[in-house]
N, C-alpha and C positions, 0 to 999 in steps of 0.2 A: 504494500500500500504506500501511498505517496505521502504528505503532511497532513498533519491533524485538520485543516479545513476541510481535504478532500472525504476523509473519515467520516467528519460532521456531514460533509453533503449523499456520505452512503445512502443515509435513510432518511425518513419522512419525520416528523412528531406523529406521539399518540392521539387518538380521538380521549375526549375526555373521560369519559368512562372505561375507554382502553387505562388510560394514565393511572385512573382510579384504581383497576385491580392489577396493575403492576407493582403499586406503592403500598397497596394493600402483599402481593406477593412477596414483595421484598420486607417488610416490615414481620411478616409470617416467618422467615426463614433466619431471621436476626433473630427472634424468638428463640428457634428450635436452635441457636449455633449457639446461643449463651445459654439453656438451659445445658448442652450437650456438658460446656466447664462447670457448672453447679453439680453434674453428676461424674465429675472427670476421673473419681476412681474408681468407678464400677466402666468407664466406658473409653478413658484414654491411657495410653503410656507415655512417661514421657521420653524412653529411649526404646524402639523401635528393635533397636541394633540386640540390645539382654533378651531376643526369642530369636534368634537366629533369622534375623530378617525378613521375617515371618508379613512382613508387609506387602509384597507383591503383588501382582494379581493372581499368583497358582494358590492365596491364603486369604483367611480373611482377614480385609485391610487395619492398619493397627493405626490409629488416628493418635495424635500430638497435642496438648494444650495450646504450643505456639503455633501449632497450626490453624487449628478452630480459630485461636486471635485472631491469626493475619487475614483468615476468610472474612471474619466480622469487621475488621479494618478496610480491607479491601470493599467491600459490599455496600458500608456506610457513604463511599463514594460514589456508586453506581449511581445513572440517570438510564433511561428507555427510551428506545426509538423503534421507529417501524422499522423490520427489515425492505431490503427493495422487491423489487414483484419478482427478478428470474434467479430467484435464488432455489437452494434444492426445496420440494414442498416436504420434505420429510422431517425437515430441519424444524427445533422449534426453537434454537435462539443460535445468535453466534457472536463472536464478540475480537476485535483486534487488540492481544492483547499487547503488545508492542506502542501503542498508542496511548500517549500522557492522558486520553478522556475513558474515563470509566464507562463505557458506554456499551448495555446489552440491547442488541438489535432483538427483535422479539417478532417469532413470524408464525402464521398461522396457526400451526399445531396446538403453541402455549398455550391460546385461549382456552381451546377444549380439554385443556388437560387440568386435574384437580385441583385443587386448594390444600388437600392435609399432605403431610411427606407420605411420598410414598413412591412405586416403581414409575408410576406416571403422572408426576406431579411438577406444581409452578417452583416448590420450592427446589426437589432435585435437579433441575435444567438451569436454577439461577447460582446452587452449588458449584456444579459444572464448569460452568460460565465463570464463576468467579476463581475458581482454582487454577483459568487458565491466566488470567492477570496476575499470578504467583509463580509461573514457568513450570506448571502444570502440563500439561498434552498426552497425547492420546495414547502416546507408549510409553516404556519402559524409558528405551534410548532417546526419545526425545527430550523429555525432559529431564533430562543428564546433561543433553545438550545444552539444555537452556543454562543449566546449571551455571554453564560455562561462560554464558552471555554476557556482556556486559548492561544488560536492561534488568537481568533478572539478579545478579549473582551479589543481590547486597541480604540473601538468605540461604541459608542450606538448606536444599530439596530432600523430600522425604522421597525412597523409593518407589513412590507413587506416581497412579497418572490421573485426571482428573475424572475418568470414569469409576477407576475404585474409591475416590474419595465421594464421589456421591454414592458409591454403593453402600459403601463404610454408613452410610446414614440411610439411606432411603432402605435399604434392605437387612441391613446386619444392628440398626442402633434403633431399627423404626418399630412401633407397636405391634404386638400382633395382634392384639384384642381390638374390639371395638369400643368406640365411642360414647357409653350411652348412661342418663341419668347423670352427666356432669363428671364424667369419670371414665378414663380406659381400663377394662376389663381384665387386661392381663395385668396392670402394679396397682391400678386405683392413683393414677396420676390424675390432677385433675386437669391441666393446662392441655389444649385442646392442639396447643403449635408447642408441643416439647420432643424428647426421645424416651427411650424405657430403661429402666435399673433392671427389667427382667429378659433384656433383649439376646438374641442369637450370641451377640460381640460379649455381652456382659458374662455369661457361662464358658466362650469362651478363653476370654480374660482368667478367668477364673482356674481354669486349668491349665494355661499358658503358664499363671504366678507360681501353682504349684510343683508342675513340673519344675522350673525355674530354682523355688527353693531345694526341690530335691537334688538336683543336679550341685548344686553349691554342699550341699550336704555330704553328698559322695565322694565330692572332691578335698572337702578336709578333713577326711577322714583315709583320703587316699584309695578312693574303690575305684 
């Protein structure tokens, strides 16, 4: 892409009520990234590296407290624009992230896709979106590359790429109960935009830690 003006002139503005449930989406998903640190030890690590790297994509992805930040930092910036007409229609957002303007272009799909987190939801695509203004991407090696960047490299990248970090949420940290009476069924959360203390990540966590102490255990003892 060319300069930041040419960026701005990618897309259109929202219609009003477009605007409305973007700001409405985006304010949802600041929710659910600051509940995710109020529950960050049933749900985060903060060194990745003590499971044997278990953060990949062949694992379930192992999420960071300084990560979640920089998403909520990152995100607090965000503005919305239309995407242009010939872009893929599969696409429901995309975003430059090399460009000084926080800007997620937003295209058809997003409307129709949900409001609560979940596999097809406003808030997992704005995740996505915003993990790549962090030198994020879609592999492995890309975002290694980026690592190396001079746009991106004023942080160390987790061995992630920005599909396992919205998986890390949308599927591994997200509810599995329903909704109903003011409260999610599977912890009795009440907060309708949070993640769960009883989630897939958090059980795994759980045996991650203990294997972890057992292995240290072994090891001073010499087995």
């Amino acid at each position: 892409m060319g300069s930041t003006s040419d960026v701005i002139r990618e897309g259109s503005p929202l219609s009003e009520a477009e605007q409305k449930l973007a700001e409405e989406a985006k304010q949802r998903t600041l929710n659910i990234l600051t509940d995710t640190l109020k529950k960050k030890d049933r749900l985060l690590v903060e060194n990745s590296e003590d499971f044997n790297g278990r953060s990949s994509d062949k694992y379930i992805p192992l999420i960071s407290p300084s990560l979640v930040q920089d998403l909520i930092s990152e995100l607090q910036k965000v503005t919305f624009m239309r995407c242009r007409g010939d872009i893929n229609k599969t696409w429901h957002a995309y975003v430059y992230p090399r460009s000084n303007e926080r800007i997620i272009y937003l295209c058809p799909p997003f409307w129709e896709s949900t409001a609560c987190l979940g596999i097809n939801s406003r808030p997992k695509t704005i995740i996505h979106e915003v993990a790549h203004f962090l030198g994020y991407a879609h592999t492995i090696e890309k975002t290694m590359a980026n690592q190396m960047d001079n746009h991106f490299n004023q942080r160390k990248l987790l061995p992630l790429t920005n599909y396992s970090i919205e998986s890390a949420f949308a599927d591994y940290m997200n509810h599995r109960g329903t909704y109903t009476n003011g409260s999610y069924s599977c912890c009795r959360e009440k907060s309708r935009d949070s993640v769960c203390e009883q989630s897939v990540i958090s059980f795994h966590l759980r045996f991650l830690k203990l294997s972890l102490k057992l292995r240290k255990v072994k090891a001073e003892k010499g087995f």
